[in-house]
N, C-alpha and C positions, 0 to 999 in steps of 0.2 A: 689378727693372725693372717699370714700372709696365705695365697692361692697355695703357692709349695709345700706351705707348710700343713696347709690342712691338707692335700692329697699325701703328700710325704706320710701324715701321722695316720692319715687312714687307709693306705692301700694296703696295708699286711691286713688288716682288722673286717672291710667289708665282708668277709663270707663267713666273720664268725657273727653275724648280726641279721636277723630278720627283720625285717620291715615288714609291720602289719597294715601298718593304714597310712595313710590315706587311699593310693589306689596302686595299678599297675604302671601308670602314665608315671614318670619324674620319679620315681621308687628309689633309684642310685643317691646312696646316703652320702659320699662322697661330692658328690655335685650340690647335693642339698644343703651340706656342712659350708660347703665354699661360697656358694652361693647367700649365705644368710651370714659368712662372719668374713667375707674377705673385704677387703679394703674400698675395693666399690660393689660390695651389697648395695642391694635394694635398702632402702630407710626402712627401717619399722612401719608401724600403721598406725591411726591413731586411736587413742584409747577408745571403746564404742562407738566406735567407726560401723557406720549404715550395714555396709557390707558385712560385715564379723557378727552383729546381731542376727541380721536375715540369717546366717549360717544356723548358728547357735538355733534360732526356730526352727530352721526347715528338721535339722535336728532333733530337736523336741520332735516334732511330729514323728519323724521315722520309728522314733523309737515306740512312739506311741500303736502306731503302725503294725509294730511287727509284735505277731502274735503269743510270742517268747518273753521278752521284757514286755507284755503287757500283762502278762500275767505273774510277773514279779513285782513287790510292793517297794524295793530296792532301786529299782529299773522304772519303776512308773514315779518315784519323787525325784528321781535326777531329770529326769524330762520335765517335770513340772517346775522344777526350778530351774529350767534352762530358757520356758514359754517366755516371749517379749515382754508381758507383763513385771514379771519378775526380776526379767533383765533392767526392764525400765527403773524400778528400785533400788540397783544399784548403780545405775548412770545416774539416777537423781542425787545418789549421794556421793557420788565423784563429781558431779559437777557441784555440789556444796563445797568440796573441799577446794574445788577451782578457783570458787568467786573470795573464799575466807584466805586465800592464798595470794595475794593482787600484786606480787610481789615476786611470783613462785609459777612458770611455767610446769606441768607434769608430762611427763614422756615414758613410751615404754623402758623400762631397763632392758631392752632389746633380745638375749637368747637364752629361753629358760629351758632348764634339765630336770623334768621330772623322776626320781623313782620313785617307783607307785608299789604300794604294799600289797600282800598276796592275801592277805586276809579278809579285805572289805572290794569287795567286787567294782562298786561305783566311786570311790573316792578318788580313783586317778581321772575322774572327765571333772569333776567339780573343781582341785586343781587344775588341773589344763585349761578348761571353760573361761576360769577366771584370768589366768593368763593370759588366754588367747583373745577374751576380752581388754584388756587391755593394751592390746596393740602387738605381741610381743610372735616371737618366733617359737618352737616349742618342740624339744623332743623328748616323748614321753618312753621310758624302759617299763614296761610290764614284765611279769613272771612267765617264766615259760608253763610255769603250773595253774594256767589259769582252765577256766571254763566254760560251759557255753556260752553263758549269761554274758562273758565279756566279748566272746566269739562273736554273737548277736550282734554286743555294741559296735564291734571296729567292721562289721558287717554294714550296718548303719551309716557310721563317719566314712565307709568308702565307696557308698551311695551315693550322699549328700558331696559329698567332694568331688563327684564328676559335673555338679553343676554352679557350686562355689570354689571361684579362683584362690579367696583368702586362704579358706581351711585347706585345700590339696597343695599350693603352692610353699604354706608357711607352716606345716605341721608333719612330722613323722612319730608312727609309735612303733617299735620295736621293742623286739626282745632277743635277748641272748643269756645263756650261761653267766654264772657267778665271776668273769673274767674281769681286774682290775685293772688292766691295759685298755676295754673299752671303756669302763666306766673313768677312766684317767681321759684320757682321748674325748669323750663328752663333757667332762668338765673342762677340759681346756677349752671348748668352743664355746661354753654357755655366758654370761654374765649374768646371770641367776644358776644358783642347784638349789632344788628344794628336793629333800630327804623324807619319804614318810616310810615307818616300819617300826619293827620293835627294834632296844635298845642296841643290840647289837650290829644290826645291819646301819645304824647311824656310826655304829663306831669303826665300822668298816669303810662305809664311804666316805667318814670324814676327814681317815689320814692319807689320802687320793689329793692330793694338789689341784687346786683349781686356779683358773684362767687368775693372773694377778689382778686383773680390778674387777674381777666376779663378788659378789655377795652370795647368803647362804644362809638360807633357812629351814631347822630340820625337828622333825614330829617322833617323838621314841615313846617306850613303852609307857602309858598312862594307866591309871583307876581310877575307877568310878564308883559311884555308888547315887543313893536314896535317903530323903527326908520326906518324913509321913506324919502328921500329925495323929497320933490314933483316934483322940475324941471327934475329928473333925471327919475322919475317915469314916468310924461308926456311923457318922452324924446325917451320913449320905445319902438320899435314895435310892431305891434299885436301878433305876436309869440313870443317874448320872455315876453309879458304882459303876455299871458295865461300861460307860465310855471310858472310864478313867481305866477299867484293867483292861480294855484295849487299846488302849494306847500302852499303858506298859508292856503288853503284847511286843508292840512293835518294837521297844525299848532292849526288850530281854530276847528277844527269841528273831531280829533279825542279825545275820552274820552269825549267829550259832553263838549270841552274848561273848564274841571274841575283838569285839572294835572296841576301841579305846575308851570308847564313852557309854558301854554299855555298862548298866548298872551289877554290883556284884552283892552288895549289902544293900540290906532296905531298916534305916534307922530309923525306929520310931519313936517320935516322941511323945512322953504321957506315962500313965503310973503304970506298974507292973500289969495289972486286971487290963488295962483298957488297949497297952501294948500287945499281949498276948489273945485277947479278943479281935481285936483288931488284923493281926498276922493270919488267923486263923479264917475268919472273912474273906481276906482279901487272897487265899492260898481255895477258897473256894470257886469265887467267884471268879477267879483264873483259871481254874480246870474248867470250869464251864465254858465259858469263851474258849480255849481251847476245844472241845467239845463241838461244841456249834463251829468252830472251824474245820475239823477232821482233822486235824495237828497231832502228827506220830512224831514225836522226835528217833532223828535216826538209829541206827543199833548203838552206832561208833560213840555218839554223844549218851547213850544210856550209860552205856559203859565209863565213861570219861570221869561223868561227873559220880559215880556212884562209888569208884576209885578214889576219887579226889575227898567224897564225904567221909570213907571208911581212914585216910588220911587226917584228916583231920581231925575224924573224934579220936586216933590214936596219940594226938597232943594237947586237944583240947577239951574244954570243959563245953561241951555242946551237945544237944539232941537231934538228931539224923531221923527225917524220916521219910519213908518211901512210898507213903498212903498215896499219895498224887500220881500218876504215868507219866503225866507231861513234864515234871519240873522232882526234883527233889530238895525238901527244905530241910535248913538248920535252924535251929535257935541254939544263938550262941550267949554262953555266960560266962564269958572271958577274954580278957582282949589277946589271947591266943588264937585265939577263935575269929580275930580280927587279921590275920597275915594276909599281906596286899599279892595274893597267888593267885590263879584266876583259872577256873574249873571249865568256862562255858558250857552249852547244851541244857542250859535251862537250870542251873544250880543255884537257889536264894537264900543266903543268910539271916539271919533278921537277929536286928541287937536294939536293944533298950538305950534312950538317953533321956534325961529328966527335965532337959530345955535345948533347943536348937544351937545354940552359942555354944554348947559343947563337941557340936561337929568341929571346933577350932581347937581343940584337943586332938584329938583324931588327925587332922588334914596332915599333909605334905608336901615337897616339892614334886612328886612322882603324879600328884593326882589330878585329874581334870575338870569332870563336869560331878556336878549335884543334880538331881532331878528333886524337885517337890511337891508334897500337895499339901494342901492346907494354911498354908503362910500367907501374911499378907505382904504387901510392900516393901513398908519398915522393916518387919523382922527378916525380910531378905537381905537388906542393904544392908544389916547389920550383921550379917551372918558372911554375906560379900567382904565385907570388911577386914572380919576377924581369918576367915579359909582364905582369899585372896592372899594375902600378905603371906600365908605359910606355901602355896602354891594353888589352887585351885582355880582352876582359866572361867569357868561358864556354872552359872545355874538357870535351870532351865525348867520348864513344867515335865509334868511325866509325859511321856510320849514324844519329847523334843528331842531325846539324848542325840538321837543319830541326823537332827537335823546338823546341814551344813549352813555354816554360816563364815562372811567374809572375815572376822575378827578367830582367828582358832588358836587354843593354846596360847591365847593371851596376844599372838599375833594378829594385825592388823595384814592379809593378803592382799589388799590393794595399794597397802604401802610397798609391799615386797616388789611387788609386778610391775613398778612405774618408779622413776626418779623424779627427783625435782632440781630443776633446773633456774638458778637465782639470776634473774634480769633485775639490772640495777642502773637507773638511765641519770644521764651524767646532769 
């Protein structure tokens, strides 16, 4: 795109867009748009390039730093998975894909266009991170309805960005209003849009024109759920019970069980006795954990989900009940009682199945992650097998739902954020 053309398509539009971050310095989106897509830009950078790492830690650190995100469990695993260490894990597996490729130069796909969902507070740095990791240019749209906890972050990135050239000179995060002239105007500049949200803000930004040789990769509304073997569950001692329902902790009750990969049923497998024993256990020794935390769920979420149960037992064949403060459970006995609707604030289903390969009855195209416990190897690949093919992206242990990882929704992120480029010598 030419210099006129990018100032042409954005001088009506600058004062309907905020720029959050990086700092005060270079803030003019206009110059920054030109500067990264006109005709003599700067070149990209390259994929974990020294500089972009160092970033990415000083990063980690701050966040770790600052006394807000450290006291968030959301905010302390995006920093952990931003430390060198970690970084280095996925340059070890970018540069696997370098040497298996000998044939296949990789470059960044040069200007990526985040919009980042309003409902999971950290998932717009893990995409960007990883972008920006790979060499690329980036401008991320957040919600104007955000919080502190992201306040904190771009507090952070425009810390670190007064002493890293990469991230201040090759990154903006903005936000503005629901307007489809900027988000049109963004997608012309980018040659990447990555879309995360529920279904319908995909179907809003999708019919927006993007730059003709942009690509486009986009995240819409998912379910989740749970595999629990009962007899194995029973089977467990008291200490390794409490780690396991603190990690479900973290499964269920961060982002107020509204992320895509939060679990919403917990299918247990085993006979009626050992299912219902089992539910019952595990619906204890989660209040208690709870407990030992001081874990109030808010008014908003009591309220939500106890609408959402009285809803349901008015369709379905289920039992509701309210013994617990923290969570309200169902046991449901009907696949009424299974609609993919999603209550958050701590709302747990629980349904009987008589062997795991019957989650492949069940699965979908709509649905994402599985968490488990008690399965071995085999019986997951085989369980991979049969929910993959109907939809289902990730199975994961319990306590992993909300981890990030480079492969999501079945997409490969390192593929998105990089080209390949075929040398072929004569």
């Amino acid at each position: 795109m030419s210099r006129a053309a990018v100032a042409s398509r954005w001088s009506a539009l600058d004062a309907r867009v905020e720029v959050l971050a990086p700092g005060s310095e270079g803030q003019d989106l206009i110059r920054f748009l030109d500067a990264t897509a006109s005709p003599g830009a700067t070149a990209p950078g390259t994929p974990f390039a020294a500089e972009r790492i160092d970033a990415i830690q000083a990063l980690s650190e701050a966040f770790l730093a600052n006394s807000e995100l450290r006291a968030d469990p959301a905010s302390v695993a995006v920093a952990y998975w931003m430390r060198r260490a970690q970084v280095a894990r996925h340059q070890a597996e970018f540069d696997r894909r370098v040497r298996a490729e000998d044939s296949l130069v990789r470059v960044p796909v040069g200007r990526v266009f985040h919009v980042a969902p309003a409902n999971v507070d950290t998932l717009f740095l893990y995409s960007w991170a990883l972008a920006f990791l790979c060499g690329n240019a980036n401008v991320v749209r957040l919600s104007q309805d955000r919080g502190s906890i992201v306040d904190a972050m771009l507090g952070a990135i425009r810390e670190v960005a007064l002493s890293h050239p990469s991230l201040r000179d090759r990154n903006r995060f903005v936000t503005y209003a629901h307007e489809d002239q900027v988000t049109t105007a963004l997608s012309a500049w980018c040659s990447h849009r990555v879309v995360w949200g529920g279904d319908e803000t995909v179907a809003t930004v999708r019919r927006l024109p993007l730059h003709p040789h942009a690509s486009e990769r986009t995240f819409g509304s998912k379910f989740s759920y749970s595999a629990f073997s009962a007899a194995r569950f029973l089977a467990t001692d008291p200490g390794a019970r409490e780690r396991l329902v603190a990690a479900l902790f973290n499964d269920l009750f961060w982002f107020d069980q509204m992320a895509c990969s939060s679990p919403h049923i917990l299918f247990w497998v085993g006979s009626e006795s050992e299912s219902e024993a089992a539910a019952s256990a595990l619906e204890a020794s989660l209040q208690a954990d709870l407990d030992r935390r001081g874990f109030v769920p808010s008014a908003a979420s009591a309220v939500q989900r106890r609408a959402f149960a009285f809803e349901l037992a008015a369709d379905a064949d289920v039992r509701v009940s309210f013994a617990r403060p923290g969570f309200v459970s169902v046991q449901v006995r009907d696949q009424q009682g299974l609609v993919r609707e999603v209550s958050g604030g701590g709302l747990i289903r629980h349904a009987r199945i008589g062997a795991l390969h019957e989650l492949a009855g069940f699965a979908r195209e709509s649905d994402q992650t599985v968490t488990h416990f008690g399965f071995d190897a085999p019986e997951l690949t085989v369980l991979a097998e049969a929910v993959g093919a109907r939809g289902v992206d990730r199975i994961v242990p319990v306590g992993e739902a909300l981890a990030f990882d480079t492969v999501w929704d079945g997409f490969d992120l390192i593929d998105d954020f990089t080209r390949r480029v075929r040398v072929k010598p004569a």
